[in-house]
N, C-alpha and C positions, 0 to 999 in steps of 0.2 A: 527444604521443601520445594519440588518444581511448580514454577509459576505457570504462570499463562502462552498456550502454543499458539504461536501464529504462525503467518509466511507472508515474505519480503518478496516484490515482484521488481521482477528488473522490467525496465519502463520498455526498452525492445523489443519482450516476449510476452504482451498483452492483450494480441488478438487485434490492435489497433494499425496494422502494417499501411494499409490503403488510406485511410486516416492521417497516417505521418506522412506517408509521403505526399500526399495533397497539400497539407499545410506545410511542407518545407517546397513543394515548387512555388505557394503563394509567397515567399518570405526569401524566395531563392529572386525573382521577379522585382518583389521591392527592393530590392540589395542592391538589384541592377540596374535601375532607375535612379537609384541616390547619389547622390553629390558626389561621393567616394568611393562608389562602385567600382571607375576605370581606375583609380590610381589604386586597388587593392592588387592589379595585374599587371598592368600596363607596363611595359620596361622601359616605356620615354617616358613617363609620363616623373615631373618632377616629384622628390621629397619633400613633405611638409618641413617647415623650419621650425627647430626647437620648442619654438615660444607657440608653436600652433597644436601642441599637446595639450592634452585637459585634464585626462583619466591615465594614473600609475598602478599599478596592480603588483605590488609585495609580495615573494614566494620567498620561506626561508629553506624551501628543502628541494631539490632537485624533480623530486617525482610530482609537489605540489606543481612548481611549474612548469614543466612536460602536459601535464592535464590542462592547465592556463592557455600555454603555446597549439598545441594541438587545436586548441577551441576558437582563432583569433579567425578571422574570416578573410583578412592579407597581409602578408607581411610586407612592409617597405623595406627594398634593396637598400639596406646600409651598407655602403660600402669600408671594409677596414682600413680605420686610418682617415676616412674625410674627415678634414678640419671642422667641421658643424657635429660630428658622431654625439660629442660631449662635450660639457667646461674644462677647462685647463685644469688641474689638477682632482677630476672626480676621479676615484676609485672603481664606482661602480659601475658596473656591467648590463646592458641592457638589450632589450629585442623591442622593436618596435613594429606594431601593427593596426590592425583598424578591428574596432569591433561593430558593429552596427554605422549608426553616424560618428565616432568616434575613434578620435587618432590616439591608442592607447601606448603606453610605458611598460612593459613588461621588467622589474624589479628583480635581479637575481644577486639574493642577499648571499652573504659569504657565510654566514651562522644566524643562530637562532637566537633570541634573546631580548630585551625591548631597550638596550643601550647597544646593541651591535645597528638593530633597527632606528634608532634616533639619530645614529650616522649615516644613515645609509639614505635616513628620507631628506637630510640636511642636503647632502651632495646631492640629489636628485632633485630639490628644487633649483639647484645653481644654474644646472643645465637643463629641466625644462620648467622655465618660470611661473607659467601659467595653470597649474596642475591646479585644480578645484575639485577632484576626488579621489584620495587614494583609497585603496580596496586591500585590505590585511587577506591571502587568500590561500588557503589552505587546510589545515587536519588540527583536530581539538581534542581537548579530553570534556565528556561531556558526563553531566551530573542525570543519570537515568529517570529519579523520579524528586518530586521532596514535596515533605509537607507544607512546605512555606509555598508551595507556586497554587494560587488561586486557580491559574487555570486548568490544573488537574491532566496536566501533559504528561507524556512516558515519552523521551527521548532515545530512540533506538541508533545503534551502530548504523553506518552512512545518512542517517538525518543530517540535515544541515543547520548549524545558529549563525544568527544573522544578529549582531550586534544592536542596539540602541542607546546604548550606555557602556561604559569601561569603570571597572573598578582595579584599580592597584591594591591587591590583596595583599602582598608583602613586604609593602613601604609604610614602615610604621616607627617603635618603639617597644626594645623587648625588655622588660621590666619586672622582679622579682618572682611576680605573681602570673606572668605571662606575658606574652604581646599583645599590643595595644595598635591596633592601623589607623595612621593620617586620614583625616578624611580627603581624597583624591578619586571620589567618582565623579566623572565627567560626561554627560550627553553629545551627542553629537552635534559641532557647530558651527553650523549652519540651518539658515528655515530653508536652504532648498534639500538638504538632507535630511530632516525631520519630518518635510511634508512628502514627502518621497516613500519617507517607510510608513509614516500614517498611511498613503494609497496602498502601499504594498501588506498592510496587516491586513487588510478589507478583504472582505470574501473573492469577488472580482480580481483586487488584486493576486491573492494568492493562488486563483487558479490559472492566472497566466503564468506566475513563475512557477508552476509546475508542467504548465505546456512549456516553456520556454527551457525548462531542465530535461523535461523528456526529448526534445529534439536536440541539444546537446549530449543527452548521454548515448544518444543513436550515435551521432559522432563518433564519438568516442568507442565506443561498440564496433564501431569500423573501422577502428585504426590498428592495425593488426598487431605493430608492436607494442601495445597498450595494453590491448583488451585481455590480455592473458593474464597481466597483473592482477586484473579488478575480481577474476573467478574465484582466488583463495577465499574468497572471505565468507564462510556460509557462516555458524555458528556465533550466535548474540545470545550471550552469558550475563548475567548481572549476580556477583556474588553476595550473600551477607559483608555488610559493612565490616562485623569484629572476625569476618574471615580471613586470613592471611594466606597469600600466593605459597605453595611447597616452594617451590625453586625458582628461582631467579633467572630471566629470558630460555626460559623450556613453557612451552604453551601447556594449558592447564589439563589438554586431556594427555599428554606425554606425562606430567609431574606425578599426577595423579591426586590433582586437587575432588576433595569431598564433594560429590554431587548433591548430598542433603542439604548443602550452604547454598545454591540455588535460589536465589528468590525466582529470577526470572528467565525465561529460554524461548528461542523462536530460531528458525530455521530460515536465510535467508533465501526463495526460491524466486516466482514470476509473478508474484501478486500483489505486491504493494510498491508502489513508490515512494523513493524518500519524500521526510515530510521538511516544511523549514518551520524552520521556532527563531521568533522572533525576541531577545532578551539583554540582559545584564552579561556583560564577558567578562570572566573576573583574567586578569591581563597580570606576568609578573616572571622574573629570573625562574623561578621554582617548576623543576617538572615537578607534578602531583602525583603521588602514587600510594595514597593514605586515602583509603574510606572514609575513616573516621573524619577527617582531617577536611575533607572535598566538603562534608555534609555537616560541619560546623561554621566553616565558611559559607559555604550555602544558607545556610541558615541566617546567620547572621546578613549575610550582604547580599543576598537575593539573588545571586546568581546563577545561570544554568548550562555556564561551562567554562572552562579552562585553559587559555593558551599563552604565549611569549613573545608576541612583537606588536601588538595590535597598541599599549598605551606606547610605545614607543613611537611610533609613527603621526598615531592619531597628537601627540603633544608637537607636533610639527604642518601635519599638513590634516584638514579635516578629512575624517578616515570614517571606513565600514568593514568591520569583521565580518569576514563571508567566509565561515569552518566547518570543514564536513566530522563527525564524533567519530574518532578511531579507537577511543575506549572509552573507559570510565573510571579517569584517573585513579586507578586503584593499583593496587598490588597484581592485579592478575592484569594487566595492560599488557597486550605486545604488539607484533608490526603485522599483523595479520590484516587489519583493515586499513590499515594508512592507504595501499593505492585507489581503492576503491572511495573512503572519505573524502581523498583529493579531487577526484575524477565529479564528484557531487558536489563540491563545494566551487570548483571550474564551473560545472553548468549551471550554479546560481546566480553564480556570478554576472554570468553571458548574460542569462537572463535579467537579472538589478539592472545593468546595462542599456537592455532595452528601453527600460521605462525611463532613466537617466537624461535631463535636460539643465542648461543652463541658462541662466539669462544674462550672465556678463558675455562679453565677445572678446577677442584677443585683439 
């Protein structure tokens, strides 16, 4: 049965052109007034030292942090090979820049997983000690609708979920009659990360981080070897649960997957803006690719979506899952929206950022 038609507006084609650019020269202005403005460009001007980093930002996939990189507002000339780059023995690989008031970590993890990730945030706090938020940032499988979510939300393809709790869905005990999961849901911890997402779920809040996303994804919009990525993605499908994919990585209108199985469709165009949902991430080794499977879980642990590094991280350093939805962990998933998810879950990113303060000092 086909659901409900809508249309998806890219945030650059809204009739708002004189609008944007007005608030990106006000925001261009304050950037240039701030503390860190001159050392976003400046080639004397020195390198902040290790321990003068805050904010780590976690990519497990190349294109999630391309969208990340692209978005950073300067990059600090690290030179290869300075004795300061890293700790003696890190592995990992890093790009450093400024976002806003912030001397960010840019994280480029080697694989996906939330024990490849508990390595990777281990060695990154050796070498920068003082890290007080890291940000899990990238692409999810997200859970479309479910009866369990009181607030009666449709999560569409490039939306973005913003973490407030981790759930490890696949650490448990599997026992005659089935699996059974530990209990290992965790909130976020910290009160300057908890009151943080309190302002950001507020009305106020949430319509800055969508000005704050729509002038990122203009960015991004302009970055020529970008943007051609983000076009493929028009078509947002939601199949019946006990539907199964025809064929395995062939997309569903080649396959010739049943269009009666349809619940839902909507045509990605210039009318909507992604939205962010604020929720439970259910976090774990397991790509999802079971309807069935996503929406018993769901059910069960309240979650409203799906990814692989986030309890990794966050059991290391206090963490915020910031993932744009590239499918709906089902059988009929494929890579069709990953650049576009990326490129959304970067500009929320940018934006959390914004509002982002500490009160410890280095």
């Amino acid at each position: 049965m086909m659901g409900e038609k809508s249309r998806l507006v890219e945030p650059w084609e809204d009739g708002k052109d004189q609008e944007y650019r007005d608030r990106k020269k006000r925001k261009s202005v304050e950037f240039k007034n701030s503390p860190q403005s001159k050392s976003s460009t400046a080639q004397d001007s020195p390198e902040p030292a290790r321990s003068e980093f805050g904010v780590a930002i976690f990519c497990a996939l190349t294109l999630e942090a391309d969208a990340v990189d692209a978005l950073l507002d300067g990059h600090w000339n690290q030179r290869k090979g300075h004795p300061d780059e890293k700790a003696p023995n890190d592995p990992n690989s890093y790009t450093t820049g400024i976002i806003g008031l912030h001397n960010v970590v840019l994280v480029h993890m080697p694989q996906m997983g939330k024990v490849s990730a508990a390595f990777v945030a281990a060695f990154c706090l050796s070498s920068f000690p003082n890290i007080k938020l890291a940000l899990v940032v990238g692409i999810c499988g997200a859970i479309p609708s479910t009866s369990q979510d009181t607030a009666g939300r449709n999560i569409y393809l490039g939306d973005v979920i913003v973490s407030d709790g981790v759930v490890e869905y696949d650490f448990g005990t599997e026992l005659p009659e089935g699996f059974t999961r530990k209990a290992t849901s965790y909130g976020s911890t910290t009160t300057e990360i908890r009151s943080l997402l309190a302002k950001l779920k507020g009305r106020r809040g949430r319509k800055e981080l969508a000005e704050g996303m729509e002038d990122s994804l203009q960015t991004l919009h302009n970055t020529p070897d970008l943007v051609e990525k983000y076009m493929d993605a028009v078509n947002d499908e939601v199949y019946d649960s006990t539907y199964r994919h025809i064929e395995d990585r062939i997309p569903c209108e080649r396959c010739g997957c049943d269009e009666r199985f349809i619940r839902r469709h909507r045509i990605r165009t210039a009318e909507t803006a992604p939205a962010v949902h604020f929720g439970l991430m259910a976090s774990g080794d397991t790509v999802m690719r079971s309807a069935e499977m996503r929406d018993r879980i769901a059910s069960r642990d309240k979650v409203i979506g799906f990814e692989m590094e986030g309890s990794g991280v966050g059991n290391t350093i206090p963490c915020v899952i910031i993932k744009g939805a590239c499918d709906y962990a089902d059988s009929h998933k494929n890579k069709i929206w990953q650049p576009y998810a990326a490129a959304t879950a970067a500009a929320c990113a940018k934006a959390f950022l914004q509002h982002w303060r500490v009160t410890s000092s280095f």
